[in-house]
Biotite code that builds the C-alpha atoms (Angstrom):
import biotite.structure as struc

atoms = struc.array([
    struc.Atom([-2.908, -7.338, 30.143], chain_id="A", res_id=1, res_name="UNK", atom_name="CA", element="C"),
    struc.Atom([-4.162, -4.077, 29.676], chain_id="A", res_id=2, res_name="UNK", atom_name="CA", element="C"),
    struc.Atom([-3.656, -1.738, 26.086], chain_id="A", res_id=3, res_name="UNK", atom_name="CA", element="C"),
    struc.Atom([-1.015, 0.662, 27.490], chain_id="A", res_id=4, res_name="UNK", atom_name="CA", element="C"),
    struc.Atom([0.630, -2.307, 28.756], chain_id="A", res_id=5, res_name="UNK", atom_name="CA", element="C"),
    struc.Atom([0.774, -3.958, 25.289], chain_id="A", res_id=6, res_name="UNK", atom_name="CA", element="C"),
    struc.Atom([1.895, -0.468, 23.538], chain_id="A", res_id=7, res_name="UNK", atom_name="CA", element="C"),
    struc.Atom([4.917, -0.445, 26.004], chain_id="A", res_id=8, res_name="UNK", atom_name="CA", element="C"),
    struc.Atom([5.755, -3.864, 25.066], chain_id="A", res_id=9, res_name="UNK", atom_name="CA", element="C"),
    struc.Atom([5.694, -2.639, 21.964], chain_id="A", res_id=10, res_name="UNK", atom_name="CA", element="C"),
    struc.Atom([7.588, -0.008, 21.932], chain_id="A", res_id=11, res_name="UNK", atom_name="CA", element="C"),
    struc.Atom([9.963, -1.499, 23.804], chain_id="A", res_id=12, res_name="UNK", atom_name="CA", element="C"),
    struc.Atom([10.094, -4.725, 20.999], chain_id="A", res_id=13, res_name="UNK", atom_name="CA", element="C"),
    struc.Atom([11.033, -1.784, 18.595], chain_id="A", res_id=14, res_name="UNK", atom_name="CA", element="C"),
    struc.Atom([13.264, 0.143, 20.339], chain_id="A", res_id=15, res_name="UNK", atom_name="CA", element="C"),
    struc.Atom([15.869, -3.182, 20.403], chain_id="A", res_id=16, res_name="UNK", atom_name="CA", element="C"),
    struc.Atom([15.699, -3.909, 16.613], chain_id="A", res_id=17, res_name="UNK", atom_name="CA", element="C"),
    struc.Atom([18.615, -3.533, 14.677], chain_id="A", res_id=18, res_name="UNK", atom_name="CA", element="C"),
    struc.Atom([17.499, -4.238, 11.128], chain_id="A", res_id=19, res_name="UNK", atom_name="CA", element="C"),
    struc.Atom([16.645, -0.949, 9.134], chain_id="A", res_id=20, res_name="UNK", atom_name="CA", element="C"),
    struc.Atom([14.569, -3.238, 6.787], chain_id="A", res_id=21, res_name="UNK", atom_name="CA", element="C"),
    struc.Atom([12.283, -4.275, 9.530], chain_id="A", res_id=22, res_name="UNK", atom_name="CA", element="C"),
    struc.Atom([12.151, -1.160, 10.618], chain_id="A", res_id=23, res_name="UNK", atom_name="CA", element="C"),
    struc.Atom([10.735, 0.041, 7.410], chain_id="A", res_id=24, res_name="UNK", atom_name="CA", element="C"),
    struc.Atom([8.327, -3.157, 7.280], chain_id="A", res_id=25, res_name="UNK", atom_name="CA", element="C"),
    struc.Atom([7.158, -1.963, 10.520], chain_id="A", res_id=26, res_name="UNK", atom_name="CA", element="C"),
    struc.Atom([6.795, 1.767, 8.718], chain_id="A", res_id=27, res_name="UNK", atom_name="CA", element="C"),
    struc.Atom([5.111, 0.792, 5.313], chain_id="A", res_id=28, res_name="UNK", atom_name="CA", element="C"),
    struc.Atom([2.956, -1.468, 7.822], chain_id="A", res_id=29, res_name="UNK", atom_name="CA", element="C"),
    struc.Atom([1.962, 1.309, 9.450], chain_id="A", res_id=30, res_name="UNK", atom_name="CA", element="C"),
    struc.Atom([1.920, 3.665, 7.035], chain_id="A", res_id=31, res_name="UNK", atom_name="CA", element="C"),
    struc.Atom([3.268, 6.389, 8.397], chain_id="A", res_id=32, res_name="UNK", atom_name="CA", element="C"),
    struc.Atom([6.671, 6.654, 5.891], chain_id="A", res_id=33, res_name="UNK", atom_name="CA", element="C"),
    struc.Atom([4.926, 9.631, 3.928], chain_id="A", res_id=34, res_name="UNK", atom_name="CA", element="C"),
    struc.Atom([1.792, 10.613, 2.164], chain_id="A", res_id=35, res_name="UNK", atom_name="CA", element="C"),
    struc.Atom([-0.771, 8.090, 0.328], chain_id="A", res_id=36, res_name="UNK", atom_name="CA", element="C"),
    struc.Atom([0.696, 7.242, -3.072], chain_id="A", res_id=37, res_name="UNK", atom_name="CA", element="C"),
    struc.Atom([-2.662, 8.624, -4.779], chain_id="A", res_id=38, res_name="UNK", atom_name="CA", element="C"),
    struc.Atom([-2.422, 11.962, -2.824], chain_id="A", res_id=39, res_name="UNK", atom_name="CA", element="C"),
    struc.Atom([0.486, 12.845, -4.434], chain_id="A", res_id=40, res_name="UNK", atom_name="CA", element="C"),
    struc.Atom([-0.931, 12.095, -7.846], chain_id="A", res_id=41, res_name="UNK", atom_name="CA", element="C"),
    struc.Atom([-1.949, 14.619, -10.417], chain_id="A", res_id=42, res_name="UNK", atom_name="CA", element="C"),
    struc.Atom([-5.658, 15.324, -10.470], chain_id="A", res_id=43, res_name="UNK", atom_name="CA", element="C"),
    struc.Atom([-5.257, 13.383, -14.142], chain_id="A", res_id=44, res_name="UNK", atom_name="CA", element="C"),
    struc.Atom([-3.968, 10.402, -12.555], chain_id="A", res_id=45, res_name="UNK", atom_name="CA", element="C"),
    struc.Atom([-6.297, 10.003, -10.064], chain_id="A", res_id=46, res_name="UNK", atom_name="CA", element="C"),
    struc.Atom([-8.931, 10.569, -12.711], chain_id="A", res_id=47, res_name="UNK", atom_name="CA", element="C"),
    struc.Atom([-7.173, 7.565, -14.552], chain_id="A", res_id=48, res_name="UNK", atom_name="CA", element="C"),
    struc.Atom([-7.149, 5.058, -11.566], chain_id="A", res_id=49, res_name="UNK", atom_name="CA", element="C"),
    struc.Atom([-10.898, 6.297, -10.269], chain_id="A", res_id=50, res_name="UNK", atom_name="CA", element="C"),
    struc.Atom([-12.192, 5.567, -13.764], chain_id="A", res_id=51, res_name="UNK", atom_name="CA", element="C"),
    struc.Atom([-10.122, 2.313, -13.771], chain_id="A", res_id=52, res_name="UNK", atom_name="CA", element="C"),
    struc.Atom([-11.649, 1.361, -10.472], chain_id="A", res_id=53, res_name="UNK", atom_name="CA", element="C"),
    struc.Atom([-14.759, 2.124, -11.842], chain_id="A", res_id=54, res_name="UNK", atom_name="CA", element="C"),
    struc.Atom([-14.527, -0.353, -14.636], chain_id="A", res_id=55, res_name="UNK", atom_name="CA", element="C"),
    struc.Atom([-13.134, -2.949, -12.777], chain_id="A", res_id=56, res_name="UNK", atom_name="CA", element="C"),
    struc.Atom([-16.698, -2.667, -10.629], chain_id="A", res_id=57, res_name="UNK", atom_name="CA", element="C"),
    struc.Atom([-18.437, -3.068, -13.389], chain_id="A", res_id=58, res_name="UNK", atom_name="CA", element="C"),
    struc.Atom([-16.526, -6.206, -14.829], chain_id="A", res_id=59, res_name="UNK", atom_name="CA", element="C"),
    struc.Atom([-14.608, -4.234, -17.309], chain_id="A", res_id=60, res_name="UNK", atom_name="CA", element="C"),
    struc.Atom([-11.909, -5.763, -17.348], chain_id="A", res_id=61, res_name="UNK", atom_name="CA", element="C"),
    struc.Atom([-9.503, -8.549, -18.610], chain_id="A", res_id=62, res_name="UNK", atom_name="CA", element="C"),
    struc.Atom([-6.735, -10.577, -17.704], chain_id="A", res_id=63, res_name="UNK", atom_name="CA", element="C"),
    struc.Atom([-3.113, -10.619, -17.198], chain_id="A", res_id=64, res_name="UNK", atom_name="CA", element="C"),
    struc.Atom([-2.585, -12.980, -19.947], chain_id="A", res_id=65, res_name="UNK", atom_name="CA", element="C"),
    struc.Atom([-5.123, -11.662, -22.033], chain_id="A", res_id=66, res_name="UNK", atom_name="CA", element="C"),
    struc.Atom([-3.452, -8.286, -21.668], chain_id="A", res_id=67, res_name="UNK", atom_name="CA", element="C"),
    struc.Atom([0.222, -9.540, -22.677], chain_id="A", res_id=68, res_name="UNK", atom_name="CA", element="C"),
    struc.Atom([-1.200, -11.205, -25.556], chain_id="A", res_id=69, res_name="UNK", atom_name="CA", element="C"),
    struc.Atom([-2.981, -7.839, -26.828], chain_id="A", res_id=70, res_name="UNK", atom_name="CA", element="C"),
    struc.Atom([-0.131, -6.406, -26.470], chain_id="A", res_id=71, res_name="UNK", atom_name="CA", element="C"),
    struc.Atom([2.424, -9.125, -28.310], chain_id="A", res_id=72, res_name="UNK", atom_name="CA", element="C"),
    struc.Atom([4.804, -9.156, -25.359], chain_id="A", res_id=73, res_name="UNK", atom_name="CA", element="C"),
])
């Protein structure tokens, strides 16, 4: 089968569900719900998660558990 066949299959698969949480599966899947989350962040924020993804690179990090414990939770 050719692409523009598929789409219309497709389509057509969407157009007969009835489930508004598959529906916004298919959305989130696709992405096309709203903006990126980090667009809408404050140039501050995406400072913050840059330089956290920056550290992370680098091995800067620790864990989940180590993380709970530092903080007595």
């Amino acid at each position: 089968m050719d692409l523009q066949t598929e789409k219309l299959k497709l389509i057509q698969a969407i157009l007969n569900i009835d489930d508004i949480n598959l529906i916004k599966g298919i959305e989130s899947l696709l992405k096309i719900e709203g903006p990126d989350w980090f667009d809408v962040l404050s140039e501050s924020q995406q400072q913050s998660v840059l330089r956290g993804l920056e550290q992370a690179d680098k091995g800067e990090l620790i864990s989940h558990k180590e993380a709970i414990e530092k903080l007595g939770l």
